[in-house]
C-alpha positions as CSV (number, residue, x, y, z in Angstrom):
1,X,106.4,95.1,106.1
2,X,107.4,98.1,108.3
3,X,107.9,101.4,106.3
4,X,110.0,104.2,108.0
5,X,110.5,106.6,105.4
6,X,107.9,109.1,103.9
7,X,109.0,108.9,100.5
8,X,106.9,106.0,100.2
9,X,103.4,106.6,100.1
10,X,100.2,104.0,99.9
11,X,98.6,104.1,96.8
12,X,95.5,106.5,98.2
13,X,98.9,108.6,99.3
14,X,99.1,108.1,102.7
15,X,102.8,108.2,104.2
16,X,104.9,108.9,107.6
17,X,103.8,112.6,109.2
18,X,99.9,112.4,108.2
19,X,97.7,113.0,110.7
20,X,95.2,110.6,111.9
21,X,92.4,113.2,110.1
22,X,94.1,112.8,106.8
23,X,94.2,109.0,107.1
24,X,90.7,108.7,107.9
25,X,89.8,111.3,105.3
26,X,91.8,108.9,102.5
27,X,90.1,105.9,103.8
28,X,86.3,106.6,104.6
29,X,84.6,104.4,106.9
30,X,87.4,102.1,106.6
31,X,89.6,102.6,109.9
32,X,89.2,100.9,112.8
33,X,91.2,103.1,115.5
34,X,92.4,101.4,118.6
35,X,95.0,102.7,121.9
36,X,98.7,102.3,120.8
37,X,100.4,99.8,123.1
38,X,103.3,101.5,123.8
39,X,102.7,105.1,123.1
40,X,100.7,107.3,125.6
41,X,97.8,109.0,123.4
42,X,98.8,106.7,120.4
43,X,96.6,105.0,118.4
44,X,96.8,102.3,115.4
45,X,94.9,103.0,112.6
46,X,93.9,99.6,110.8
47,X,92.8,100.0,107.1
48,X,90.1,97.5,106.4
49,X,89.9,96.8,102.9
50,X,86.3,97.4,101.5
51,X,87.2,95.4,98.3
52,X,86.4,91.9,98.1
53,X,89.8,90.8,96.8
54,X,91.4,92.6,99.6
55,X,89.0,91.5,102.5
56,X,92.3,89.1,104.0
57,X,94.6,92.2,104.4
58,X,95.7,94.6,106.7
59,X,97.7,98.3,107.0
60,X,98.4,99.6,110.1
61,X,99.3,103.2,110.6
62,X,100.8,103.7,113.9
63,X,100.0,107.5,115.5
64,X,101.1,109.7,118.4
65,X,97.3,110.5,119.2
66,X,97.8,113.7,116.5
């Protein structure tokens, strides 16, 4: 699923135009930051579920480095 407008929001309330220091702060020692393919000084943000029920999923916030 690709989400494109900030009205919709995770349920830890992370949406479009957060920085990469608010997604990290909402998720704790669950991000895994890697380079962004296509954007210079990008990065994806992958939430890794900490909760066993959730171990098999993914969310991936895509930045501009900011």
């Amino acid at each position: 699923m690709d989400i494109d407008d900030p009205k919709f929001t995770t349920v830890s309330g992370a949406k479009i135009g957060d920085t990469e220091t608010r997604i990290k702060s909402l998720y704790p020692g669950q991000i895994k930051v890697t380079p962004h393919e296509y954007v210079s000084g990008g990065h994806y943000l992958t939430l890794i579920p900490r909760d066993k029920t959730d171990q098999n999923y993914r969310v991936i916030f895509e930045t501009d480095g900011m």
